[in-house]
C-alpha positions as CSV (number, residue, x, y, z in Angstrom):
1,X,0.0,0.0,0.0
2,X,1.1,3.7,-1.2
3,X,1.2,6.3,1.4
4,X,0.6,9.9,0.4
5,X,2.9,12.8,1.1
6,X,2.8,16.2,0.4
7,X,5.3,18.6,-0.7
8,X,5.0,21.6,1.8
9,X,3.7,24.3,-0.7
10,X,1.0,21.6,-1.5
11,X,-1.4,22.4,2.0
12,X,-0.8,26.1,1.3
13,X,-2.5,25.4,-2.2
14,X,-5.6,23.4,-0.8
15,X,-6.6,26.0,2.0
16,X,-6.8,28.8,-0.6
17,X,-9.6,26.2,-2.8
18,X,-12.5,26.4,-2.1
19,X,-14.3,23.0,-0.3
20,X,-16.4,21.5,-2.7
21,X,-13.1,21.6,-5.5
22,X,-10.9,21.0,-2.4
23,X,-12.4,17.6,-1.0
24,X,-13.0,16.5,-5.3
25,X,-9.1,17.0,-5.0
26,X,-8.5,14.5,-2.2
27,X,-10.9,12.2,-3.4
28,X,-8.4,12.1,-6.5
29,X,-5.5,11.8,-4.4
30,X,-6.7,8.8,-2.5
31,X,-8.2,7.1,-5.9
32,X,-4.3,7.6,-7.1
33,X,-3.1,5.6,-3.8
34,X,-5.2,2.9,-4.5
35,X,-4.6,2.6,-8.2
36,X,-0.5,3.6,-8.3
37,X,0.2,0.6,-10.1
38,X,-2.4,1.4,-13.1
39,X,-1.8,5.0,-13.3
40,X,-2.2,6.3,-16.8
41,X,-2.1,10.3,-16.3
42,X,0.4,11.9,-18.5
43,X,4.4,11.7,-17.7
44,X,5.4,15.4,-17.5
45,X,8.7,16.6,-18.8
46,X,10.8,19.9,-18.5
47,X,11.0,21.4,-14.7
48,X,8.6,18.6,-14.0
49,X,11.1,15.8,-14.6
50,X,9.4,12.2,-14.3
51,X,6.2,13.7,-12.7
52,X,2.5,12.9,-13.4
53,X,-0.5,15.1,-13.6
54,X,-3.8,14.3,-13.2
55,X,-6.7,16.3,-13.8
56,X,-9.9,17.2,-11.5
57,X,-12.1,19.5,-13.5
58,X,-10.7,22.8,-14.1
59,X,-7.6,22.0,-11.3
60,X,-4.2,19.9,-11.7
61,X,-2.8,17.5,-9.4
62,X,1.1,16.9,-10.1
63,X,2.7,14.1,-8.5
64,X,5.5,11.7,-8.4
65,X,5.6,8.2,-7.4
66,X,8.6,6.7,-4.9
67,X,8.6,2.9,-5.6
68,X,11.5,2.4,-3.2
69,X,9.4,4.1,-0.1
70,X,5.8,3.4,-1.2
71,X,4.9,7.0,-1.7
72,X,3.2,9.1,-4.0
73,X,4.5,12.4,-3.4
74,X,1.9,15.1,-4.4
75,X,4.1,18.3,-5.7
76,X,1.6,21.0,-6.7
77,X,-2.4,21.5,-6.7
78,X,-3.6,24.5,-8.9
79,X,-5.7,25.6,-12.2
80,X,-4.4,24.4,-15.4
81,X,-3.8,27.4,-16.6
82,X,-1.5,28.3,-13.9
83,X,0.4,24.9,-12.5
84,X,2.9,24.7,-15.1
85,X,4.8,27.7,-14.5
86,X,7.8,27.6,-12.2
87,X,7.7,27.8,-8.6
């Protein structure tokens, strides 16, 4: 089993969403725990090296996946039309 961890900018992100798009968020998240293995979301290049991003309506979820630790590692939560520029 796949534990989740958050990179520290990530909680920041989720407080300023607001709850209904919030809670769709970390439905996501733990649907991504449980189904690591099958994931299918598109492999991101550039400043997001060997990173995934999945998509929750309007919002973005980028993540990595730690095989050695048993981790997905969620590195930014935002609106696509902001997520992809650096941090």
């Amino acid at each position: 089993m796949y534990e989740l961890a958050f990179h520290p900018a990530v909680t920041r992100d989720l407080r300023g969403l607001d709850k209904i798009t919030r809670l769709r968020i970390l439905d996501k998240m733990q649907w991504l725990l449980e189904h690591v293995d099958e994931m299918r979301h598109k492999l991101l290049t550039a400043q997001w090296a060997r990173t995934y991003r999945s998509r929750v309506g309007d919002y973005r979820v980028v993540c990595g996946i730690d095989r050695e630790q048993n981790k997905v590692i969620v590195y930014a939560v935002g609106h696509r039309r902001e997520i992809y520029r650096l941090r």
